[in-house]
VEXDREN-2710 file (C-alpha; in Angstrom, 1 decimal):
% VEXDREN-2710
k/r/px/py/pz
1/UNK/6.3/-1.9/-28.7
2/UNK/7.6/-3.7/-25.6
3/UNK/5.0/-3.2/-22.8
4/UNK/4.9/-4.6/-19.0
5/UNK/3.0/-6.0/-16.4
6/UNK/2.6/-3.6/-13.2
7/UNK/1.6/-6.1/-10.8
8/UNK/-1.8/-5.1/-8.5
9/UNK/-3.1/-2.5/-11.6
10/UNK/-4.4/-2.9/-14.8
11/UNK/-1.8/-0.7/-16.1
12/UNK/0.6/-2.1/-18.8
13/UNK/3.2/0.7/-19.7
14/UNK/5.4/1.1/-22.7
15/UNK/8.9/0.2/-21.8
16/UNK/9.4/3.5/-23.4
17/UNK/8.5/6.8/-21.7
18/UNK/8.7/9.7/-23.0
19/UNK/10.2/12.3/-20.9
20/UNK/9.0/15.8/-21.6
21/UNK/12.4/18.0/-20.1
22/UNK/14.3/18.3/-23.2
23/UNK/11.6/18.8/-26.0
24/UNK/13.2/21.3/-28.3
25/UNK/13.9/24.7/-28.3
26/UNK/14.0/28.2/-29.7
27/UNK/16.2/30.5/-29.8
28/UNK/14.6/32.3/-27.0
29/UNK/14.3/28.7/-24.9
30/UNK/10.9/28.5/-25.5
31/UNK/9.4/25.4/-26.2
32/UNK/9.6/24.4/-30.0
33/UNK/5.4/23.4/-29.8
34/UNK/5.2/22.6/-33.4
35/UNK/8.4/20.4/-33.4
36/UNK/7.7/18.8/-30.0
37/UNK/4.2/18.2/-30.7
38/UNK/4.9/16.3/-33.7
39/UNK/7.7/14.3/-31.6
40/UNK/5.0/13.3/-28.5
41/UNK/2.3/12.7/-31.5
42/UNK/5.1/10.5/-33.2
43/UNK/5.9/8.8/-30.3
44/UNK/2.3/7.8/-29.4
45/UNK/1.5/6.7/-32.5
46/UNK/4.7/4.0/-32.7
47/UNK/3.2/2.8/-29.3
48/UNK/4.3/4.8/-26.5
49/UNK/1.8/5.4/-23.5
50/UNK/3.7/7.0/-21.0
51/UNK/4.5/10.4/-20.7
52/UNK/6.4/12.0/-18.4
53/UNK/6.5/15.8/-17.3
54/UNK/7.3/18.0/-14.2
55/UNK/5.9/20.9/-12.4
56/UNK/9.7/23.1/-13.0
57/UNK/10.7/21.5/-16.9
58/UNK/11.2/23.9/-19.1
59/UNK/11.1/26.9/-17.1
60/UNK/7.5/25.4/-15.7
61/UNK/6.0/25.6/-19.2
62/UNK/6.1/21.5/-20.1
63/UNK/3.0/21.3/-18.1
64/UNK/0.7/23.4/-19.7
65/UNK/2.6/22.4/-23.5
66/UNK/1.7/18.5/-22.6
67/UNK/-1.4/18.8/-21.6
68/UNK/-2.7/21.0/-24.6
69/UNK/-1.1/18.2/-26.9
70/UNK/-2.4/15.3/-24.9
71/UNK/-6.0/16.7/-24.7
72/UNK/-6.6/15.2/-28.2
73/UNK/-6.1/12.0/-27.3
74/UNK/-8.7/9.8/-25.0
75/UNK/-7.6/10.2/-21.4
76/UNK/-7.5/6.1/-21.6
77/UNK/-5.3/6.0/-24.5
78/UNK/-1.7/7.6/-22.3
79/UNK/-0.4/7.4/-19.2
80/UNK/0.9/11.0/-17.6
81/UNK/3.5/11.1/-14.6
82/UNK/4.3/14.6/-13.2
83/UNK/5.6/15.1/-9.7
84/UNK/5.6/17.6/-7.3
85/UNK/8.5/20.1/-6.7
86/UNK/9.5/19.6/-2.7
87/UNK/11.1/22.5/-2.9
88/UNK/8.7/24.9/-3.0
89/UNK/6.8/23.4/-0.3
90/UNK/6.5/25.9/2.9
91/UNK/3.1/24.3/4.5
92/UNK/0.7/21.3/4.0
93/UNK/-1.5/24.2/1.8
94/UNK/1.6/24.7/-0.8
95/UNK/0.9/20.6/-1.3
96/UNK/-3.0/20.7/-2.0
97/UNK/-2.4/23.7/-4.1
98/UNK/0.7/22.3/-6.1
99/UNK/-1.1/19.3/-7.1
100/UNK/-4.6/21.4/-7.5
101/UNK/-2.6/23.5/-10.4
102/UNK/-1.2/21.0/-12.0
103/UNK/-4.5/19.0/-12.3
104/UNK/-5.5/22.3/-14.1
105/UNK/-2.4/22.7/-16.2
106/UNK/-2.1/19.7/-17.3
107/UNK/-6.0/19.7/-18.2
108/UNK/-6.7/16.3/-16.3
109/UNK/-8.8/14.7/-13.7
110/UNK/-6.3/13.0/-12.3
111/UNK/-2.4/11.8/-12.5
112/UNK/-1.4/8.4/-13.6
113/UNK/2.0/8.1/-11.9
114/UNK/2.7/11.1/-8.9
115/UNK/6.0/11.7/-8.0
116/UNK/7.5/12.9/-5.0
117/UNK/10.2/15.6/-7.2
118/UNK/14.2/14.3/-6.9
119/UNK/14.2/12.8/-3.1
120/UNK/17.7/13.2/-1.4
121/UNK/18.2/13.6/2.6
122/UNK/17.0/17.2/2.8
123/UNK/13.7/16.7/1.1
124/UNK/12.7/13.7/2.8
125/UNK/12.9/16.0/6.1
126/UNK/10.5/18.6/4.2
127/UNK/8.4/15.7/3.1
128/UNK/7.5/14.5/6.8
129/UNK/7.4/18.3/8.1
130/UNK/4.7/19.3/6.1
131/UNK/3.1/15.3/5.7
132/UNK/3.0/15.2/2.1
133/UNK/2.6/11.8/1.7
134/UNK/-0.6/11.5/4.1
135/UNK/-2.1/14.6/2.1
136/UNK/-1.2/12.5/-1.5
137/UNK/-2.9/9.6/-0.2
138/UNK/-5.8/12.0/0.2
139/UNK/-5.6/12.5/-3.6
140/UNK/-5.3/8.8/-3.8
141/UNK/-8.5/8.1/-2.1
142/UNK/-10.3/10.8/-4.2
143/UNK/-9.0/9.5/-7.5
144/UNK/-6.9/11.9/-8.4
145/UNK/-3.5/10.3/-8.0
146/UNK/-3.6/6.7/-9.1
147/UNK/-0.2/5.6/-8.8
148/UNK/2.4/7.5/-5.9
149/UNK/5.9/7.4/-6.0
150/UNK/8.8/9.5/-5.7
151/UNK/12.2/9.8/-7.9
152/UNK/15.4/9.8/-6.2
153/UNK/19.0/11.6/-6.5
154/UNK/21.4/10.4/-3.5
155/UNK/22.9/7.7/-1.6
156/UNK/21.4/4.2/-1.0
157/UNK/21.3/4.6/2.6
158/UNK/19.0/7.6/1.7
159/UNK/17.1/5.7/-0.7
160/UNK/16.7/2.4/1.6
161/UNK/15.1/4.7/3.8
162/UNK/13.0/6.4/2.3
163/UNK/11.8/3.0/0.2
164/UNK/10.9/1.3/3.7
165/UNK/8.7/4.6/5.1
166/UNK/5.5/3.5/2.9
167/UNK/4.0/1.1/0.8
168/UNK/5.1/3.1/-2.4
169/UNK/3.2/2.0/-5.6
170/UNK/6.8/2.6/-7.6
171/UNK/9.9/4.2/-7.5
172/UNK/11.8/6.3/-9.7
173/UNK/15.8/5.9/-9.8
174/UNK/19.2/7.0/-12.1
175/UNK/20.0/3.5/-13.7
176/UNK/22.3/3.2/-16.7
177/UNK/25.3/1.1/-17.7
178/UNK/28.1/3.4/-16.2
179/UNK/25.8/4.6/-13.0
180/UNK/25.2/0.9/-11.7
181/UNK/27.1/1.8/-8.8
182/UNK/26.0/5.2/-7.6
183/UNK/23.2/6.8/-6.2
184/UNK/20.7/3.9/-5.4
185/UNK/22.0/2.0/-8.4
186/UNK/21.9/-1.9/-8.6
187/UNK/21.7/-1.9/-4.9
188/UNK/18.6/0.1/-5.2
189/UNK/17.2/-1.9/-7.9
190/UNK/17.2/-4.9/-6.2
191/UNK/15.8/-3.5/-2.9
192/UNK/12.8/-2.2/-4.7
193/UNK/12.4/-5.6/-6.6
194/UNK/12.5/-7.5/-3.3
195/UNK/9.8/-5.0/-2.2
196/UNK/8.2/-5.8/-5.3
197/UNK/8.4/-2.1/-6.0
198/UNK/8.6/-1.7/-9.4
199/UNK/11.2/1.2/-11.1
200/UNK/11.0/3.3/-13.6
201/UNK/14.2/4.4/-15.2
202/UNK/15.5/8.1/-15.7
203/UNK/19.2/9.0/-17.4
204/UNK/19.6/5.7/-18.9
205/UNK/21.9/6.8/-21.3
206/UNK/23.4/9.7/-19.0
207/UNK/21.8/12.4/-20.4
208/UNK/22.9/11.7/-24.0
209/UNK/26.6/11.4/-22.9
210/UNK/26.4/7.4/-23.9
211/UNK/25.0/7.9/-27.3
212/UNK/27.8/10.0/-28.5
213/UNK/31.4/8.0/-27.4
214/UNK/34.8/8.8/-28.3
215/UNK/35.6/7.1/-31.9
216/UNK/37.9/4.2/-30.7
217/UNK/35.0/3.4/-28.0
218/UNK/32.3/3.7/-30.2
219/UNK/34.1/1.3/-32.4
220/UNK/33.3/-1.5/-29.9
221/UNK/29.6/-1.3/-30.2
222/UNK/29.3/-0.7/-34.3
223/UNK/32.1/-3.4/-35.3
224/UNK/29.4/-5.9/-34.1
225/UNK/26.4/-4.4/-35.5
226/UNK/27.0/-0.9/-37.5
227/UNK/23.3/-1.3/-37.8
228/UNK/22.2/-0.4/-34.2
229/UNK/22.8/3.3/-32.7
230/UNK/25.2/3.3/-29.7
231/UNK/22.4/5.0/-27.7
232/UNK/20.5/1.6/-28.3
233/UNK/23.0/-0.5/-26.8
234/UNK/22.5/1.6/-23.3
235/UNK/18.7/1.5/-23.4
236/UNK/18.4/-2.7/-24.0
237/UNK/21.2/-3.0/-20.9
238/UNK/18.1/-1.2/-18.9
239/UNK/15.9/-3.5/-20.5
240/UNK/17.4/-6.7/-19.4
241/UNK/16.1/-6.0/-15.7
242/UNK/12.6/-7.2/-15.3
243/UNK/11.2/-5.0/-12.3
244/UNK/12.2/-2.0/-15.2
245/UNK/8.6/-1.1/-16.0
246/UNK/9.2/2.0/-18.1
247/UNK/12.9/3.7/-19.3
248/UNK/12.2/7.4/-19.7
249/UNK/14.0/8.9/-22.5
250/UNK/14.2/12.5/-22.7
251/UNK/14.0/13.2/-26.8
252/UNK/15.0/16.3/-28.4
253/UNK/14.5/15.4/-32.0
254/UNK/12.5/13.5/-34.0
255/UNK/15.6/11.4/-35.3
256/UNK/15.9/10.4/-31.0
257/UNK/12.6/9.5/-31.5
258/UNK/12.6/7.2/-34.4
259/UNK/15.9/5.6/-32.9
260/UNK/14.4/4.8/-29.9
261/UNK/11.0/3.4/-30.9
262/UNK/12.6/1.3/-33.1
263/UNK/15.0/-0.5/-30.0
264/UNK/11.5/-1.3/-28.8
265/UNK/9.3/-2.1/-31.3
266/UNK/11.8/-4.6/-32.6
267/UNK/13.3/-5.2/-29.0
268/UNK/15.8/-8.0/-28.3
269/UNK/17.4/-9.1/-25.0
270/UNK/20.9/-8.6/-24.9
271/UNK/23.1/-11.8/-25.4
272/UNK/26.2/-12.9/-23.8
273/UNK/28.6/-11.1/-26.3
274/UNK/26.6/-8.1/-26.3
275/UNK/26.6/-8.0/-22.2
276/UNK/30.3/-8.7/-22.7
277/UNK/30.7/-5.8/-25.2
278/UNK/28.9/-3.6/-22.8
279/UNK/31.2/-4.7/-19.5
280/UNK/33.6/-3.8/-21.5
281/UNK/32.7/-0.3/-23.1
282/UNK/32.2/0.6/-19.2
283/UNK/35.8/-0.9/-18.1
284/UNK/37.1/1.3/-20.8
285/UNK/35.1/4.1/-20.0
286/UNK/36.0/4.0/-16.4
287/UNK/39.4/3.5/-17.3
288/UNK/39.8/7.2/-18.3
289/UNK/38.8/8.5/-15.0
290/UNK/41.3/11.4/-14.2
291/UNK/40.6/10.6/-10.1
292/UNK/38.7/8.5/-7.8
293/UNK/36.2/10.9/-6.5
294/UNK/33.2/9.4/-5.6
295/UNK/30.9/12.8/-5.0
296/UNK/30.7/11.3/-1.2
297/UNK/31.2/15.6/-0.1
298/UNK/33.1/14.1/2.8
299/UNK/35.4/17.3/1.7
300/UNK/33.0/20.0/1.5
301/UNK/32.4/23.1/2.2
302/UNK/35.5/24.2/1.0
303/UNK/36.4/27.1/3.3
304/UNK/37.3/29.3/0.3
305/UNK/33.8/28.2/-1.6
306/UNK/35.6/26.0/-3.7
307/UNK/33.3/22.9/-5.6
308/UNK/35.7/20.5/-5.5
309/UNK/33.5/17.7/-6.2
310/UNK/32.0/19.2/-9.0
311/UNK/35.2/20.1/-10.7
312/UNK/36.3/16.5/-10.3
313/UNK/32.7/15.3/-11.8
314/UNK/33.5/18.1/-14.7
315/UNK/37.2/16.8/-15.5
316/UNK/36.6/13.3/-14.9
317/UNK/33.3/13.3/-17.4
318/UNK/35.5/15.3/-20.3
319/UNK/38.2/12.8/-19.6
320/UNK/36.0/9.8/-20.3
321/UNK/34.3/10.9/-23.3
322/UNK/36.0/13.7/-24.8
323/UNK/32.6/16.2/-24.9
324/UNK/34.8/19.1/-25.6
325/UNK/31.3/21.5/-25.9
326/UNK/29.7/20.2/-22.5
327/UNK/33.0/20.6/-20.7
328/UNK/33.3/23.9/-21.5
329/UNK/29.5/25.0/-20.7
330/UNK/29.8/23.1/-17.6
331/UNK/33.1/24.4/-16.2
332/UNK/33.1/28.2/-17.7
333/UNK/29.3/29.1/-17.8
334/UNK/27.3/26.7/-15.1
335/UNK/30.1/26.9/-12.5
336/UNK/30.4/30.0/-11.0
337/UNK/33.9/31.6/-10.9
338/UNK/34.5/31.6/-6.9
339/UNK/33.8/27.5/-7.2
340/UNK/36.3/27.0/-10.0
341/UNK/39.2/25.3/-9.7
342/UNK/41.7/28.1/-9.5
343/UNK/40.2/29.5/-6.5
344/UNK/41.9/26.8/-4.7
345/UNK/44.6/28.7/-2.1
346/UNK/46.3/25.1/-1.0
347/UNK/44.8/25.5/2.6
348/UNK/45.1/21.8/2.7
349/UNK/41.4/21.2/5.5
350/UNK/40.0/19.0/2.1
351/UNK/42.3/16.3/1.7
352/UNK/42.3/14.8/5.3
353/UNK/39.1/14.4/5.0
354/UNK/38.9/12.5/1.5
355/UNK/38.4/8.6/2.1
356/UNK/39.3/7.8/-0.9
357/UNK/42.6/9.6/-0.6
358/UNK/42.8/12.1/-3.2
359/UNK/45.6/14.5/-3.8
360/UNK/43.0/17.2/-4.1
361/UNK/45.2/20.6/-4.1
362/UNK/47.3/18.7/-6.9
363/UNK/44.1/18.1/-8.7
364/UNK/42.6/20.7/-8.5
365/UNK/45.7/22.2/-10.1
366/UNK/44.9/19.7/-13.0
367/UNK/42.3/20.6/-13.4
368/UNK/42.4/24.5/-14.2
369/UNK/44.9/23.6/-16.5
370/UNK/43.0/21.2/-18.8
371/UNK/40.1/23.2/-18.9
372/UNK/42.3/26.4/-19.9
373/UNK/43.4/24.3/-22.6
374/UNK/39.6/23.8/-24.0
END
């Protein structure tokens, strides 16, 4: 197993984490225990120290799952992230009992990494309101947070604030070979590396979209080395940046599991061709794109409730890689009808305000009609 250096700790982590927010299922959505506690055993066993779990995963049951399977193990022998869920904080109590519970649920003494739960403009507001991170260093002085942090889903002005308020011990961003650009991306990457902040990495393969490509795309990556999983490919581009410290893969099976501890027990950097392959597969990817929208909102709120962003994300993602299934959950389940893209009425306030120029009533139009199709 690949395993690095966090500078000022004795903690080395395994490049690979294993994130606890997609264990399997049962038909009910209840955690599959047996399954997913021979996966995390699995996992430990081919090397991997750090597990990663949240206060809301699985309906809020991963905590208590994880730490009944990690108490058999010597509290020395893993590494356990968890982070704490802004959004149900009201007062500075809500903080000291959040963290009080889940020192109880998950059955330890103390956290190894503590996170600061999906950082975006709004939350960092709730976080100095109700002075969460003076009340964490609290924790921190008492022992019971060793490492604090916070993970992060918006814009990198957003995230180069928040990364100058305080002396973090390590941030947590979206990083993968399509994403470079959004969200705190590259930019954010190097900022925290010349804070010598180190990162951990979540969606490095997008949520599974990269390890399932359309055919002719796949093609790219297994006419080279029909060997190696496409999935693979995305996790080593991660693993070329050195401030990475762990890549948290969210597994689901075992056969996720097995895949990914062997890209890092028999880890190789990337080479020139393979970077070259990869550059490409992205340009290619990209390529597809139905529209330019860049989720900036500039557009929203729709005065007839209208998610235009989210249908573009939606019709731009099924355009890229063909994931027929996901497109359809996404657009007829997850979205709810008055945000479709038929509710459009062609009032035209949107596309004045697009920067990037979109011919949004038009697209929106487009949009309906493809996903009628599916």
């Amino acid at each position: 197993m690949e395993y690095r250096k966090i500078k000022n700790t004795l903690v080395n982590p395994s490049i690979l984490g294993f994130g606890c927010m997609r264990l399997p299922i049962n038909s009910d959505e209840s955690i599959n225990e047996v399954e997913a506690e021979k996966m995390i055993d699995h996992a430990i066993k081919g090397g991997v120290t750090y597990i990663d779990t949240a206060f809301p995963y699985h309906q809020g049951n991963s905590e208590p799952f994880v730490g009944k399977v990690l108490k058999k193990y010597p509290r020395k022998d893993f590494l356990l992230a968890t982070k704490l869920p802004i959004w149900d904080v009201k007062s500075e109590e809500d903080v000291r009992n959040i963290i009080d519970l889940q020192l109880s649920r998950l059955q330890v003494e103390y956290f190894d990494f503590y996170l600061l739960h999906a950082l975006d403009s709004d939350r960092w507001e709730t976080v100095k309101k109700f002075n969460i991170i003076p009340i964490c260093m609290e924790y921190k002085k008492l022992g019971k947070i060793k490492n604090l942090g916070f993970s992060f889903h918006d814009e990198f002005p957003v995230f180069e604030t928040i990364i100058h308020a305080h002396p973090w011990d390590f941030c947590q961003i979206q990083f993968n070979y399509l994403d470079a650009e959004i969200q705190a991306g590259i930019r954010g990457y190097a900022l925290a590396e010349s804070l010598d902040i180190p990162v951990i990495v979540m969606e490095p393969v997008k949520g599974g979209t990269l390890a399932v490509l359309p055919i002719e795309i796949e093609q790219l990556f297994t006419q080279f080395n029909p060997y190696k999983s496409v999935a693979s490919w995305a996790l080593r581009w991660v693993a070329q940046f050195p401030n990475v410290k762990v890549i948290l893969s969210g597994m689901s099976t075992m056969e996720q599991v097995n895949d990914n501890l062997d890209t890092f027990n028999h880890y190789q950097a990337l080479n020139e061709k393979e970077s070259s392959i990869i550059h490409e597969v992205a340009h290619t990817i990209k390529a597809k794109m139905k529209n330019g929208c860049t989720n900036c909102e500039y557009c929203m709120p729709c005065p007839n409730g209208v998610d235009i962003p989210r249908n573009f994300r939606i019709w731009n993602d099924y355009a890229m890689y063909n994931n027929v299934e996901a497109s359809k959950r996404r657009y007829f389940k997850h979205l709810d009808v008055a945000a479709r893209a038929d509710a459009c009425i062609a009032c035209g306030a949107c596309e004045p305000l697009c920067p990037q120029n979109i011919h949004i009533i038009e697209d929106l139009l487009r949009v309906d009609q493809d996903m009628r199709k599916l």
